[in-house]
N, CA and C atoms as an extended XYZ file, in Angstrom:
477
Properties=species:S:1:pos:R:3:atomname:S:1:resname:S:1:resid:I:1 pbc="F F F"
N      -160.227      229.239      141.627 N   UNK     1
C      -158.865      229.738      141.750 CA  UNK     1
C      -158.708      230.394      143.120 C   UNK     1
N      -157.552      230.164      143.755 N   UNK     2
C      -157.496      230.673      144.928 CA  UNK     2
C      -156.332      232.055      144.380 C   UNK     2
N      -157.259      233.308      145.679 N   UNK     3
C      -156.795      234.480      145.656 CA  UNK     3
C      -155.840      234.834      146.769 C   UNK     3
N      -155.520      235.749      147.089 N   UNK     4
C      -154.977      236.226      148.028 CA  UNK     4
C      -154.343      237.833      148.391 C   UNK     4
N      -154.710      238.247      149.687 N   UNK     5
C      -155.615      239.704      149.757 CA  UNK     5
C      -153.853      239.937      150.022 C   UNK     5
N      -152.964      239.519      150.967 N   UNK     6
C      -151.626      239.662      151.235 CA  UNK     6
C      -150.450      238.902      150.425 C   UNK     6
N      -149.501      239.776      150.065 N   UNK     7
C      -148.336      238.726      149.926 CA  UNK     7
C      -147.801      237.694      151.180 C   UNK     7
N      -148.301      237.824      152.868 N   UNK     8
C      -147.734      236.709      153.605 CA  UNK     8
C      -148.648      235.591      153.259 C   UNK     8
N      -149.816      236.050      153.111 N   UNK     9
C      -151.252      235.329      153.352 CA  UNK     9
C      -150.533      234.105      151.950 C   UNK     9
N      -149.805      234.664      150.297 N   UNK    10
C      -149.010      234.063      150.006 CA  UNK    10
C      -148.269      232.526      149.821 C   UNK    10
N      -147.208      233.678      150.742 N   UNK    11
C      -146.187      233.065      151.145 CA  UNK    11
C      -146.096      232.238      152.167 C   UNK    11
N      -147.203      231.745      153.041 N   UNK    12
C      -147.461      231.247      154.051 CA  UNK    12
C      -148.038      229.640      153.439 C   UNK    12
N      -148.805      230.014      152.124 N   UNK    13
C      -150.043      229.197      151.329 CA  UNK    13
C      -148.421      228.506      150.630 C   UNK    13
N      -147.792      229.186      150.044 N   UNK    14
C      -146.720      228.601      148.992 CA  UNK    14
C      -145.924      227.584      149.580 C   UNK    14
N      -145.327      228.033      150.462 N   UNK    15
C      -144.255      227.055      151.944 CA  UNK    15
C      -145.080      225.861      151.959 C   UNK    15
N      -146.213      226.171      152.658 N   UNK    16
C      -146.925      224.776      152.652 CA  UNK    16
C      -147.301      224.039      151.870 C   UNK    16
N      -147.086      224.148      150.787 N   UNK    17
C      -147.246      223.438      149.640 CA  UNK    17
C      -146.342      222.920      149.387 C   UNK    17
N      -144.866      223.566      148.955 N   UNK    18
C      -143.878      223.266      148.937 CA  UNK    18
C      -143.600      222.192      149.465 C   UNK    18
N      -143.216      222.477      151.232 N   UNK    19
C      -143.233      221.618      152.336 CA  UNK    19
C      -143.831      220.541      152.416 C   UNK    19
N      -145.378      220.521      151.491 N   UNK    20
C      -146.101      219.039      151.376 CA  UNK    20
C      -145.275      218.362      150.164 C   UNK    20
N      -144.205      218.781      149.887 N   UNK    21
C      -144.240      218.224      148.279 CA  UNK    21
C      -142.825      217.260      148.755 C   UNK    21
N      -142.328      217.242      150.386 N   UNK    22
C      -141.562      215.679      150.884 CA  UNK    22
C      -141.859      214.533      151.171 C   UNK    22
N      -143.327      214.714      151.741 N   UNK    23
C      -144.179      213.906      152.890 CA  UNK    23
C      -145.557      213.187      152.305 C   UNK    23
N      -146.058      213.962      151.134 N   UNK    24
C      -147.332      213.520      150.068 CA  UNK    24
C      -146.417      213.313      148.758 C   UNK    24
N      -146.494      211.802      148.742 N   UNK    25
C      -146.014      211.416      147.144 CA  UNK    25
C      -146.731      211.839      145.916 C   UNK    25
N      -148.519      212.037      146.605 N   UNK    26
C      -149.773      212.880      145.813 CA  UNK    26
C      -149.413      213.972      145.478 C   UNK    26
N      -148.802      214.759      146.220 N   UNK    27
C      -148.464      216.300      145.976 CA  UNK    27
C      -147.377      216.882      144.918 C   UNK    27
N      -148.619      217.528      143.925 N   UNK    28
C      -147.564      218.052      143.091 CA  UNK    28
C      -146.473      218.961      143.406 C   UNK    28
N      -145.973      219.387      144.398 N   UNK    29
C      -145.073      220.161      144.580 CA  UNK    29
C      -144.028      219.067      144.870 C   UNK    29
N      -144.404      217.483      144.892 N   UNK    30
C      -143.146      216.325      145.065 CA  UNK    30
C      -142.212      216.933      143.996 C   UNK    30
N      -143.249      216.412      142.860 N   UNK    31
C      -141.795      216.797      141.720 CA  UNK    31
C      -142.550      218.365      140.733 C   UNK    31
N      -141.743      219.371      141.515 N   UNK    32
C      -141.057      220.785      140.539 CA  UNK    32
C      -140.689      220.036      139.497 C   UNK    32
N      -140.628      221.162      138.117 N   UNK    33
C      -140.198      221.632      137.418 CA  UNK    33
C      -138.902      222.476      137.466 C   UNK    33
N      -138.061      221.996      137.246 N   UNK    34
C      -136.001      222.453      137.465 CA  UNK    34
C      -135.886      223.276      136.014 C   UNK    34
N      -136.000      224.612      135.640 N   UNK    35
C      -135.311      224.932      134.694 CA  UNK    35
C      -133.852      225.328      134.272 C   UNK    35
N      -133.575      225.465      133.809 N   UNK    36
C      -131.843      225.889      133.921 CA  UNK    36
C      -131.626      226.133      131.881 C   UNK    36
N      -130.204      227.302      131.824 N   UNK    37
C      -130.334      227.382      130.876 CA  UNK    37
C      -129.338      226.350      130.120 C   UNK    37
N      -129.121      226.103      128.572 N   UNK    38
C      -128.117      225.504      128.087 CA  UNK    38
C      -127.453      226.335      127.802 C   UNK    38
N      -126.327      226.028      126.871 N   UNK    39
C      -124.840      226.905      126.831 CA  UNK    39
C      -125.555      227.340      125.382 C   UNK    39
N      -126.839      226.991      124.655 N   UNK    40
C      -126.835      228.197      123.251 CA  UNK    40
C      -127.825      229.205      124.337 C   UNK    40
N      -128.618      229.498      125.267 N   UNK    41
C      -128.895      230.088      125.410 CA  UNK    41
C      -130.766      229.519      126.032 C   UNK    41
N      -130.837      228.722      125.612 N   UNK    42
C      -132.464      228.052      125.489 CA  UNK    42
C      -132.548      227.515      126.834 C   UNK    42
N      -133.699      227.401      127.434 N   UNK    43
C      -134.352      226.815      128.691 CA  UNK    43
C      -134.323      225.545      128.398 C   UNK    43
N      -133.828      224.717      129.309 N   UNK    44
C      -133.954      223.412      129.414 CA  UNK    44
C      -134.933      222.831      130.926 C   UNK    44
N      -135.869      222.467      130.650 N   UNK    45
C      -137.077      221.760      131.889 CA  UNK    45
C      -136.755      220.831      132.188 C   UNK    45
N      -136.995      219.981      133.148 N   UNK    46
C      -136.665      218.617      134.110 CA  UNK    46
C      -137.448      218.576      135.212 C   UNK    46
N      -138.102      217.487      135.318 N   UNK    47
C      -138.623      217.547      136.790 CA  UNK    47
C      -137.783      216.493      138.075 C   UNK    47
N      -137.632      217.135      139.092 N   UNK    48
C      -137.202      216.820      140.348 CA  UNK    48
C      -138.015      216.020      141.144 C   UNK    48
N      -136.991      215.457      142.318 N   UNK    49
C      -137.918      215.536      143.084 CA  UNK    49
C      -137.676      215.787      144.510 C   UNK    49
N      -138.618      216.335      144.873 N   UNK    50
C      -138.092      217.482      146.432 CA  UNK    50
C      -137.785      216.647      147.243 C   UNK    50
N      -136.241      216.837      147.646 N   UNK    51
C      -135.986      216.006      149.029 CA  UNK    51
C      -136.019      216.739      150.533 C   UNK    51
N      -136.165      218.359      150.044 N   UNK    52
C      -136.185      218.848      151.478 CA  UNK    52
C      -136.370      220.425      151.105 C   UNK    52
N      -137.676      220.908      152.223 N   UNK    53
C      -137.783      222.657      152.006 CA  UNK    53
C      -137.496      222.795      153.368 C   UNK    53
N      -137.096      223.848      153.626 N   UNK    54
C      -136.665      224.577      154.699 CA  UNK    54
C      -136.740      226.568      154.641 C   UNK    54
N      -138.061      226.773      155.109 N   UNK    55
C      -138.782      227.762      154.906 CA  UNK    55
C      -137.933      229.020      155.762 C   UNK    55
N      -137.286      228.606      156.254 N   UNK    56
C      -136.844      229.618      157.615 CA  UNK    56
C      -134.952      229.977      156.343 C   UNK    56
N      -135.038      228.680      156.209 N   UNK    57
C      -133.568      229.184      155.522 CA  UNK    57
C      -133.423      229.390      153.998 C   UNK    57
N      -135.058      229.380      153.720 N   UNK    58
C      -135.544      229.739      151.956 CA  UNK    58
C      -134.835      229.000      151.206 C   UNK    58
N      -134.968      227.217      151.633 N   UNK    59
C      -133.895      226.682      150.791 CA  UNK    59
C      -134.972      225.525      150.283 C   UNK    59
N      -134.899      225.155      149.108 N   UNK    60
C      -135.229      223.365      148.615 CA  UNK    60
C      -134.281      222.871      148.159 C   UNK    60
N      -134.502      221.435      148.216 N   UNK    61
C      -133.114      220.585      148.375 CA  UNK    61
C      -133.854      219.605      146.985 C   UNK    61
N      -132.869      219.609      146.101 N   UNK    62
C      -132.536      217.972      145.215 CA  UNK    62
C      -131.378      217.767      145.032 C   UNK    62
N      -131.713      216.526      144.670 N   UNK    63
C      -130.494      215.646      144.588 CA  UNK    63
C      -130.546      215.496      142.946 C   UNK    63
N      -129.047      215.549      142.775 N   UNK    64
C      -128.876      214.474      140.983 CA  UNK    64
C      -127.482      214.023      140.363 C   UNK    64
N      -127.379      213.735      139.794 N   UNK    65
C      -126.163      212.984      139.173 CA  UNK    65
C      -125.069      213.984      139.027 C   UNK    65
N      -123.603      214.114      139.128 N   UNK    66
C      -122.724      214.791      138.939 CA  UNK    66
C      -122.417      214.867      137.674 C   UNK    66
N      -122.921      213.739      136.417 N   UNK    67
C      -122.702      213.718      135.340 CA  UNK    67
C      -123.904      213.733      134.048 C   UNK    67
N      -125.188      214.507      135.009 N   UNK    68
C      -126.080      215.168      134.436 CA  UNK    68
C      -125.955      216.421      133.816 C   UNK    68
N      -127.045      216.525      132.978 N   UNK    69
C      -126.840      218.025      131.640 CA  UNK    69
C      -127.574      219.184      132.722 C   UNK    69
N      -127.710      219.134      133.761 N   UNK    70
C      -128.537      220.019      135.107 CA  UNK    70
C      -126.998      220.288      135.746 C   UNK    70
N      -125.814      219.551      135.559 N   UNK    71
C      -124.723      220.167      136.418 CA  UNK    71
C      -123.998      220.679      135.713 C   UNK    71
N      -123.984      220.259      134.514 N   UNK    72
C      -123.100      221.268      133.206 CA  UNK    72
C      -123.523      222.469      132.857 C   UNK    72
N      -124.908      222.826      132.948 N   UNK    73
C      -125.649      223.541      132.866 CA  UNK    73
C      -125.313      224.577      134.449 C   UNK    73
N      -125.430      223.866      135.689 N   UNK    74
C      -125.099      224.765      136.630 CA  UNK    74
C      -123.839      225.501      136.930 C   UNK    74
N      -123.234      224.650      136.035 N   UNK    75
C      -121.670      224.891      136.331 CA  UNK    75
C      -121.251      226.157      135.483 C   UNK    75
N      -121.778      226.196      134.213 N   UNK    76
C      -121.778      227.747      133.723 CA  UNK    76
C      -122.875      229.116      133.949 C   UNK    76
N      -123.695      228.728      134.884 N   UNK    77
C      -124.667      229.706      135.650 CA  UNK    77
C      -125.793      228.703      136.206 C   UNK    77
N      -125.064      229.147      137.734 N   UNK    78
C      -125.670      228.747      138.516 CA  UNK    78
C      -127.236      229.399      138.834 C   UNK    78
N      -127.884      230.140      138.099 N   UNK    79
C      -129.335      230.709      138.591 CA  UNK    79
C      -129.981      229.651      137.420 C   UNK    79
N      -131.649      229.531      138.264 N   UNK    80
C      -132.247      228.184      137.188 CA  UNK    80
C      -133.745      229.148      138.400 C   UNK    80
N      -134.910      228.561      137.822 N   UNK    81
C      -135.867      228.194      137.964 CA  UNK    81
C      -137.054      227.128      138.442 C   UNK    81
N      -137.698      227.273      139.664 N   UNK    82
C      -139.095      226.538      140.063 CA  UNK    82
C      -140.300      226.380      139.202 C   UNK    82
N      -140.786      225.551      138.959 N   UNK    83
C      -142.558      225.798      138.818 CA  UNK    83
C      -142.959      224.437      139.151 C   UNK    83
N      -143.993      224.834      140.064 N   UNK    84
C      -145.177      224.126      140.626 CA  UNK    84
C      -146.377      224.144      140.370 C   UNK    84
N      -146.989      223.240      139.431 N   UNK    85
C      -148.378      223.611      139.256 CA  UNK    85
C      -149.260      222.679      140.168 C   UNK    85
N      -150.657      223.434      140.745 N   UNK    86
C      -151.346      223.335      141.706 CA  UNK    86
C      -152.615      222.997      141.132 C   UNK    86
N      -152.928      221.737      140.275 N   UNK    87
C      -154.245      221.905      139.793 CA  UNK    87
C      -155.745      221.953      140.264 C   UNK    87
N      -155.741      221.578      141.721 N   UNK    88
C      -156.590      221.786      142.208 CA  UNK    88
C      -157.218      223.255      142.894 C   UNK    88
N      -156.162      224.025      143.015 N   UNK    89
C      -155.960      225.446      143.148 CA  UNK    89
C      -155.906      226.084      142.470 C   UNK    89
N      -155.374      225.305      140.908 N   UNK    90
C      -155.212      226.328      139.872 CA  UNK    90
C      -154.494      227.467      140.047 C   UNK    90
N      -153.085      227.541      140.517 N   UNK    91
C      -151.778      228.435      140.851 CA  UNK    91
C      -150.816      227.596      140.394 C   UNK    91
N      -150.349      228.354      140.428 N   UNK    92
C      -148.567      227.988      139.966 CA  UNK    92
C      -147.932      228.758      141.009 C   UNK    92
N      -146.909      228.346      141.560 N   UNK    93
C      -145.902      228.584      142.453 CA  UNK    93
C      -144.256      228.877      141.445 C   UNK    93
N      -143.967      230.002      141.136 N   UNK    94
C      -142.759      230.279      140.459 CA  UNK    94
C      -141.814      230.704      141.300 C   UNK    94
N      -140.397      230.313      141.175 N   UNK    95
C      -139.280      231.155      142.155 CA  UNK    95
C      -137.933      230.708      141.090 C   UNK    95
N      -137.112      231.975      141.145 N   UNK    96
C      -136.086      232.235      140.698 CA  UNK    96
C      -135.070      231.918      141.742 C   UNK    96
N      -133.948      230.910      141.392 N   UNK    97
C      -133.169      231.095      142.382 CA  UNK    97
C      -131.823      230.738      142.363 C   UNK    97
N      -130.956      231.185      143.287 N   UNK    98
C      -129.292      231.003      142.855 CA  UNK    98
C      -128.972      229.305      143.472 C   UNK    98
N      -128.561      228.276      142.758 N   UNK    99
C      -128.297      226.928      143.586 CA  UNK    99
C      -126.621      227.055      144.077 C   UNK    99
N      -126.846      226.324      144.857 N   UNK   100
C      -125.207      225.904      145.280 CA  UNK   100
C      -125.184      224.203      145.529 C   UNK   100
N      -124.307      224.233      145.046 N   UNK   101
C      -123.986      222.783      144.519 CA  UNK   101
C      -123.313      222.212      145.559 C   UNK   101
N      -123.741      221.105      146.225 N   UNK   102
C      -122.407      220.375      147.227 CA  UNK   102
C      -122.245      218.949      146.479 C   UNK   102
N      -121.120      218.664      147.026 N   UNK   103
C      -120.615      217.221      146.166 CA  UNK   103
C      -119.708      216.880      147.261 C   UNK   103
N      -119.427      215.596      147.447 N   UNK   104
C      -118.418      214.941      148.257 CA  UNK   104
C      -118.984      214.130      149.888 C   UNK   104
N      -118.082      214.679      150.399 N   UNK   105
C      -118.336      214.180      151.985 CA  UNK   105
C      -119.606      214.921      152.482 C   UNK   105
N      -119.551      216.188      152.047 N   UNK   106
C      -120.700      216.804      152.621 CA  UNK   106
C      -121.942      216.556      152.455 C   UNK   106
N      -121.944      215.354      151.155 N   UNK   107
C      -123.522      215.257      150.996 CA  UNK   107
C      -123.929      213.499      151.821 C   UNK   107
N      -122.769      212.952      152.347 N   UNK   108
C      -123.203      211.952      153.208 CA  UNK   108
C      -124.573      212.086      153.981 C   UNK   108
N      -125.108      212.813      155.001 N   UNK   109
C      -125.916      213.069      155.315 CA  UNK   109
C      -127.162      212.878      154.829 C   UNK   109
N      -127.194      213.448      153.768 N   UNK   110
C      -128.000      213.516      152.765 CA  UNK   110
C      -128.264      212.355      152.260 C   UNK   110
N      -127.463      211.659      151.948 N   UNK   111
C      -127.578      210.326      151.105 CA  UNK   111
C      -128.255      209.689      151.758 C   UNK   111
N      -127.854      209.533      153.264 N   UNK   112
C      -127.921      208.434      154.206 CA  UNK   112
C      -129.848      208.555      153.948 C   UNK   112
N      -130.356      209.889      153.647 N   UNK   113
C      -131.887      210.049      153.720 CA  UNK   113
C      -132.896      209.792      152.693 C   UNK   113
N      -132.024      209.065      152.028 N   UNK   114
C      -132.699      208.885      150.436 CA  UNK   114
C      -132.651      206.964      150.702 C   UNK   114
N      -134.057      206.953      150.685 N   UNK   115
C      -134.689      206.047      150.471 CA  UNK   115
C      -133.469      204.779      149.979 C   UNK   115
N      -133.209      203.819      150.054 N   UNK   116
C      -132.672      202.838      149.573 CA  UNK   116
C      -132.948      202.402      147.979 C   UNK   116
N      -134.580      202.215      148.304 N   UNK   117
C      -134.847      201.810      146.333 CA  UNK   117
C      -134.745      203.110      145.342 C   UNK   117
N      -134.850      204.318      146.152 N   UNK   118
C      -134.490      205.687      145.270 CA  UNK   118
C      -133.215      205.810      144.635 C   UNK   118
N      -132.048      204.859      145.407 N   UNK   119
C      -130.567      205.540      145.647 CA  UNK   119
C      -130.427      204.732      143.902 C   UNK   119
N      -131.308      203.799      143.116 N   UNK   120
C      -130.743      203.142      141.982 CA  UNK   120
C      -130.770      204.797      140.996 C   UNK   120
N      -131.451      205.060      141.067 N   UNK   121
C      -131.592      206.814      139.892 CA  UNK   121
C      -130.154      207.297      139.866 C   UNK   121
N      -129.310      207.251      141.236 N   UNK   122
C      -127.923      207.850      140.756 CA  UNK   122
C      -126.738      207.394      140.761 C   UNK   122
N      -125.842      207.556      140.146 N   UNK   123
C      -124.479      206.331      139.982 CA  UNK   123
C      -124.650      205.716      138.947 C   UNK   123
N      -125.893      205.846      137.750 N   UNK   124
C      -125.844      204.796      136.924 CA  UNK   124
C      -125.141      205.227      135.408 C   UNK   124
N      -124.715      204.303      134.783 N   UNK   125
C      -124.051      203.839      133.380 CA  UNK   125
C      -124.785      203.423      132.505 C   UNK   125
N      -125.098      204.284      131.839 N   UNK   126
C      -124.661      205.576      130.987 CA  UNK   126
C      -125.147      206.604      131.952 C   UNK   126
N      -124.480      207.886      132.136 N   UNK   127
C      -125.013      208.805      132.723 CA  UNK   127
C      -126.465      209.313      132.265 C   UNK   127
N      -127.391      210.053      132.712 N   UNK   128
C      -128.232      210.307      132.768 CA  UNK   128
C      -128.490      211.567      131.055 C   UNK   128
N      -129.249      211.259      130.353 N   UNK   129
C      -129.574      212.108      128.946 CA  UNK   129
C      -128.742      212.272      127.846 C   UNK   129
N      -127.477      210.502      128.347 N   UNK   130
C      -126.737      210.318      126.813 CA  UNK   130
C      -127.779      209.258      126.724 C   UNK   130
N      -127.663      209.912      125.015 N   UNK   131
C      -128.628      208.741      123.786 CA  UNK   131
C      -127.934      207.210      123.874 C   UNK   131
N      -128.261      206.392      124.111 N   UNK   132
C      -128.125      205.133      123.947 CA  UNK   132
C      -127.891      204.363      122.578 C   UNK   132
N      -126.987      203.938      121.652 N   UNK   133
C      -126.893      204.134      120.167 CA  UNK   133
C      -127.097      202.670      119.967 C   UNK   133
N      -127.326      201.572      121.108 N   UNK   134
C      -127.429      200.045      120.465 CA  UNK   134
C      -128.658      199.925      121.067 C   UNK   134
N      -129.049      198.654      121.247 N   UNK   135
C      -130.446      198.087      121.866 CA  UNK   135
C      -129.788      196.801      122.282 C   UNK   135
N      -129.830      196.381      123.868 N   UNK   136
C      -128.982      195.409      124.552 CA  UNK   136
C      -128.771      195.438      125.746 C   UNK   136
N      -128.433      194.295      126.482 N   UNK   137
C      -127.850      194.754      127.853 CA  UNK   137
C      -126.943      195.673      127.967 C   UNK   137
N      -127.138      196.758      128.832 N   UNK   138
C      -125.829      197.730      129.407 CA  UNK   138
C      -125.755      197.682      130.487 C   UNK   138
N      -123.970      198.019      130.739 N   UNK   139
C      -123.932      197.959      132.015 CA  UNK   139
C      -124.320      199.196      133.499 C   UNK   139
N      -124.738      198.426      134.523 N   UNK   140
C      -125.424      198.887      135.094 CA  UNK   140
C      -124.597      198.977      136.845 C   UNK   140
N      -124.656      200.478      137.465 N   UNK   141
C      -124.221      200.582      138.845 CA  UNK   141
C      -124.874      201.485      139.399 C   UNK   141
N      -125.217      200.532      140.686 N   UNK   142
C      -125.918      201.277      141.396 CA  UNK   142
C      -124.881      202.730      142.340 C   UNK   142
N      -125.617      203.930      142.562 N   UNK   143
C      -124.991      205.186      143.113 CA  UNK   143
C      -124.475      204.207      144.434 C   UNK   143
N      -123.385      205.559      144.716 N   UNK   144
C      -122.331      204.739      145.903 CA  UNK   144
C      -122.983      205.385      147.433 C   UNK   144
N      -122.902      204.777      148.241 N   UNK   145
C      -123.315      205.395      149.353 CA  UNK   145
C      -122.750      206.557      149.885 C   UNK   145
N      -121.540      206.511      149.865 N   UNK   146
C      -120.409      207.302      150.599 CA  UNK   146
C      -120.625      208.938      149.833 C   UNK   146
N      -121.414      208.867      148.636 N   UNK   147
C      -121.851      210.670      148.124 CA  UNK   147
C      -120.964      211.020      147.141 C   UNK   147
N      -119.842      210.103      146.753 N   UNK   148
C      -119.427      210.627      145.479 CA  UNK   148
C      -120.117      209.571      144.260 C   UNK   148
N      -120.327      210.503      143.601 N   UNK   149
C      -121.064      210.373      141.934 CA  UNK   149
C      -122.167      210.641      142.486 C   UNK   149
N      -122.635      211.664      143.184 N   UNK   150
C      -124.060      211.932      143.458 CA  UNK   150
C      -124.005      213.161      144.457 C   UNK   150
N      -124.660      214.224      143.972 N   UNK   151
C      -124.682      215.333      144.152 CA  UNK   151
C      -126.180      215.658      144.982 C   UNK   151
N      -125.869      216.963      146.071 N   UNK   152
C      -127.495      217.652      146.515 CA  UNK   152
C      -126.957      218.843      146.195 C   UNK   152
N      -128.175      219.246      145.145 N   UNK   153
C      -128.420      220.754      144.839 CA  UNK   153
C      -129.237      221.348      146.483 C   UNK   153
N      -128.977      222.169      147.242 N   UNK   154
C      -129.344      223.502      148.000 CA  UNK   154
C      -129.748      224.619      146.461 C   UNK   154
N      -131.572      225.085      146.424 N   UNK   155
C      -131.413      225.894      145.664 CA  UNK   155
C      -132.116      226.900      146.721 C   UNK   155
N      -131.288      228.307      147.314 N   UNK   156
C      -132.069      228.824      148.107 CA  UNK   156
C      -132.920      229.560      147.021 C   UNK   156
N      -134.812      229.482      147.459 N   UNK   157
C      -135.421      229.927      146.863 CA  UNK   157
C      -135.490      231.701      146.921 C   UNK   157
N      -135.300      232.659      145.810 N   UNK   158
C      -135.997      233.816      145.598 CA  UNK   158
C      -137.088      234.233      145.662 C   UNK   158
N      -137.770      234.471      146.808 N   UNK   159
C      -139.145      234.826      146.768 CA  UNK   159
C      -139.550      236.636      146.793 C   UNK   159
């Protein structure tokens, strides 16, 4: 288990982990753990996957569907939860944090940086964690380029 004599000594160890979790598809810090609560009150888990940390502006970036149970959920409280587990380190990386939601033109940018074969995960029919009630072809669309029906969560991290 790794220790540590400082909180920078830390926070220095955490970032970089984080930060590996864009660039190493190996790295468990790719895909966090997203908690957020539901409307009875209960934790709901999901895993992500990190499209961008930015240590200087304490922010990680995902992306997800506008018509996911993660935006209904944000939309009546926006504070949710990190966890990163580190099994080779045997740490966990936890952070509490407030997200802000962009949607629209502003997330062009963004889009433009998401992988091409990634971009099928959003835009699709049925939205994302409705039950499916037949067994059959359904219909199927791929997310739009232009950033609507597809959202980037900014969650600046609480450290």
């Amino acid at each position: 288990m790794k220790t540590f004599q400082k909180l920078d000594d830390f926070l220095n160890f955490a970032w970089a982990q984080i930060s590996r979790g864009k660039v190493d598809k190996k790295s468990p810090a790719r895909h966090p753990t997203f908690v957020t609560s539901n409307s009875d009150g209960f934790p709901k888990a999901r895993m992500l996957v990190m499209r961008r940390s930015d240590r200087k502006k304490n922010e990680i970036e995902f992306h997800t569907e506008t018509t996911s149970s993660k935006m209904l959920a944000l939309e009546e409280n926006a504070r949710a939860g990190i966890h990163i587990w580190l099994p080779k380190v045997q740490l966990q990386i936890q952070m509490n944090i407030d997200v802000e939601v962009k949607v629209g033109d502003i997330t062009i940018p963004n889009w433009r940086d998401v992988p091409t074969n990634s971009r099928v995960a959003y835009g699709t029919i049925p939205s994302p964690g409705i039950v499916i009630a037949r067994v059959g072809p359904l219909p199927f669309k791929m997310g739009n380029p232009m950033g609507t029906g597809t959202n980037g969560l900014n969650a600046p991290a609480k450290t």
